[in-house]
Structures are given as structure tokens and as C-alpha cells.
C-alpha positions, 0 to 999 in steps of 0.5 A: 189592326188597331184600327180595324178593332177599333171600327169592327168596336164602333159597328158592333155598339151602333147594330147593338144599342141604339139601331135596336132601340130605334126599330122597336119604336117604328111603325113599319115592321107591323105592317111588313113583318117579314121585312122586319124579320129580315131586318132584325136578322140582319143586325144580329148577323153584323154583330156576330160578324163583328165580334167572329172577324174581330176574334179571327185578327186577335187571334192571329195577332197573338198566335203565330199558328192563326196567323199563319193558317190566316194570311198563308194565302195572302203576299207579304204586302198584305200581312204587313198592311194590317200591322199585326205585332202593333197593340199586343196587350189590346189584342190579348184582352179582346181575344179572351174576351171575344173567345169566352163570348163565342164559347157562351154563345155556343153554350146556349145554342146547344142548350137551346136546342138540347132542351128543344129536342127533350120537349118535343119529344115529350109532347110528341110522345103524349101525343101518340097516346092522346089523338086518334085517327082523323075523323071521317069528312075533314080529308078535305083540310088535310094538306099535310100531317094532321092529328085531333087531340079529344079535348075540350079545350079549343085549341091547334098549334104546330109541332116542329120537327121530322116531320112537322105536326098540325095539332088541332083540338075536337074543341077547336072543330066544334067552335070554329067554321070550315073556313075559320079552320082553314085559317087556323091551319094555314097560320100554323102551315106558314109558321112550318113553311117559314121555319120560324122555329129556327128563328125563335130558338136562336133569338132565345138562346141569344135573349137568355145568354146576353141579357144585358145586350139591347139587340138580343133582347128586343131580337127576341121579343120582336120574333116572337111578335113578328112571327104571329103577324107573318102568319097572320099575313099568310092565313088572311092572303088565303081566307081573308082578314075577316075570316082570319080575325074571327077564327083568332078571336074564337079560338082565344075567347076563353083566354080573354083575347080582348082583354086589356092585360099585358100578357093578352095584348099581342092577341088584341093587337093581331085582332085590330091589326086583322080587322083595319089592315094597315097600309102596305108598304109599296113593293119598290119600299120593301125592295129598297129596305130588304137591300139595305139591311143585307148590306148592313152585315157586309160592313164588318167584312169591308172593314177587315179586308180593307187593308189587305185590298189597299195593300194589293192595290 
């Protein structure tokens, strides 16, 4: 057991600080932001994985219940293979230790998606009592639920939930064109189709809960960019990247999308990106890399059902 711990340790630390480190300084995710995505979850996923199988041997080292309920299925050869009265004092501390870390995590999931239902239930709310029916000649944009807000400002954004909600300003309608609409609205249909909100919920809640840990705040600051790039994707594989581009750049004029300030840049980023596309990588590249990163969380699953196949073997 001890050195099943030992490599679930080793795993876990490596998926955590420097793998992380090292994706946030390449280039490629940029230009395949779904692979990105995939490959960032895929980390996480081996680093809970870790810490859930190492909590489950722990477990079973300390109490005779979970070890009982664990290996009932498995021979006695099996039980005996993972050696589970050797490091008690180990075993202890890291159960502790583990068992407060999931109890944390589930804390801020649930406070995530506690603080999630309350603001949207404000928004929509507000909205019932702000936006009047669609107006007469936009039928042929409607792909799905759709509500004008009179205001101003240009403005659409989509609302998750049961069902989901495409907002679109009167601001946004007067300064955009048919086709810089259509773009506008498929970018926010291919963050509803993706569900990228799941995606956004969980690495906040992971960001917020484990700030001191490299992976969950670059998970969250790389989500949060990725996201508006696969979206991107999605409204220039239908409208064009031009298009695209200039529907971006009026919709975020007054918020200074080309300015060079920090909290301004992604816009200023997606803008260039849009206008030069960069190379894509070659589909037998994406395959490779997407097989990869989800053989990355099978890991923690080979190291502990190492002994117990050895054992039967």
C-alpha cells in the first residue's frame, strides 16, 4: 500500500504544478481550444482520481468496515497483495487529510451551484419584467428561445438553464448587421450546446476552494479563455471569420476592445485571432493528442489495481 500512495503522491504533484505550468506556456491550445478543454479536464480528472482511490485505501487501511465493503469481492491473495496493516500512522494522517480535502470540494461545489441558482433566478426574473415580445421581421434568427431587452446598450449574452436564454439588446439590433447577428447568436448557441457552464462552475469552485493549487487556478483561468475561442470556432465555421470579427468588435466598441489594458485583452486577442486564423492542427494531431490526455486519468486506476491483477496473476 505504501507504495501505491506513494505513486498515486507522485502523479497527483506532477498533473498538478509543473504539467499545468507547462500547458499555459504553449501555443496550441489557442488554435484547437476544444482539445484544450479536453486536455485541461483530463488533468483535473487524474488529480481527483488520485486523491478519491488514494482516500478509498487509506480508508480501508484504517477501518475494517471500508475494507471489508472494498476487497469482499476480491480472493484473499488480493487483500494480502496490498499489504494494508504496513504504515498505519501514513495511513491515518492521509486519510484525514484526504477526507477534509473532499469534504472542502464538495463544499464549494455545492456553493458554486447554490450561488449559481440564486443569480439566475435574479437575472431571469428581471428579465420577465424587462423584455418584450420579439419583434416583428427577426423570425428568421430564431433558432431557439430568444427575448429583446430595450436597452441601449449593445449588448447578448446567454443564460443557462431550464431552458436556456438568448438575450439580445435593441442596442446590439441597431449596430450590428444581419449577418454580424447571426454570429453574435451562434457564438452564444455554441456555448449553450457545449454546456461550457458546467465547465465554468466547476473550475471556479475548484479556483476558489484550492487557490494555492497551480492546476486548479490556471483550470480556471485557461476555461474561461477557451471557452470564448471554441465559440469563436463555432460562429466563424458558420458566418466566416471576418464576419465574426467585426460582429466582436461592434458589439465591444464602447468597452474599448482594442485597447491594450489588461482586463480588455482577451477581446483584442480573439479579435486577431479571428482576422489572421492560425494554422490548425492536423486532424491525425488532434486525434493523437485527445487519446492521450484521456489515458493520462487511467493512471491512478492502473496504479492501484496493480497489485490486486499481479496478485491474480
Amino acid at each position: 500500500m505504501t507504495l501505491c500512495l506513494l505513486l498515486l503522491s507522485t502523479v497527483a504533484l506532477a498533473a498538478a504544478v509543473p504539467v499545468p505550468r507547462a500547458l499555459t506556456r504553449a501555443a496550441w491550445p489557442e488554435r484547437e481550444p476544444v482539445v484544450g478543454l479536453w486536455v485541461w479536464q483530463c488533468l483535473v480528472a487524474t488529480v481527483l482520481l488520485c486523491c478519491l482511490t488514494a482516500l478509498v485505501l487509506g480508508a480501508a487501511a484504517v477501518f475494517h468496515t471500508v475494507r471489508d465493503h472494498v476487497f469482499a469481492p476480491a480472493p484473499p491473495a488480493v487483500t494480502a497483495a496490498y499489504d494494508l496493516s504496513a504504515a498505519r500512522v501514513w495511513a491515518v494522517a492521509s486519510t484525514l487529510l484526504l477526507a477534509a480535502g473532499a469534504a472542502w470540494t464538495t463544499a464549494m461545489l455545492a456553493r458554486e451551484l447554490v450561488e449559481t441558482r440564486r443569480s439566475r433566478g435574479a437575472a431571469r426574473a428581471q428579465l420577465r419584467e424587462r423584455a418584450p415580445d420579439l419583434p416583428a421581421g427577426l423570425g428568421t434568427l430564431e433558432r431557439g428561445p430568444l427575448l429583446v431587452l430595450e436597452d441601449e446598450y449593445p449588448d447578448a449574452w446567454w443564460m443557462p438553464g431550464s431552458p436556456p436564454q438568448l438575450i439580445v439588446t435593441t442596442g446590439a439590433l441597431h449596430r450590428l448587421t444581419d449577418h454580424q447577428l447571426d454570429a453574435v447568436l451562434t457564438h452564444e448557441r455554441g456555448h449553450a450546446r457545449a454546456r461550457h457552464d458546467w465547465l465554468l462552475h466547476l473550475s471556479t469552485a475548484l479556483a476558489t476552494g484550492f487557490p494555492r493549487v497551480p492546476l486548479f487556478a490556471h483550470f480556471c483561468d485557461q476555461t474561461h479563455r477557451l471557452v470564448e475561442l471554441a465559440a469563436d470556432d463555432t460562429a466563424s465555421r458558420r458566418c466566416g471569420h471576418l464576419t465574426t470579427a467585426l460582429a466582436l468588435i461592434s458589439l465591444n466598441q464602447h468597452r474599448g476592445v482594442l485597447s491594450c489594458a489588461s482586463s480588455r485583452r482577451l477581446l483584442g486577442e480573439r479579435v486577431d485571432r479571428l482576422l489572421e486564423p492560425p494554422p490548425r492542427l492536423l486532424r491525425r494531431h488532434r486525434a493523437l493528442t485527445s487519446a492521450t490526455a484521456a489515458l493520462v486519468p487511467l493512471l491512478p486506476l492502473l496504479i492501484v489495481f496493480g497489485p490486486g491483477l499481479s496478485a491474480l496473476a
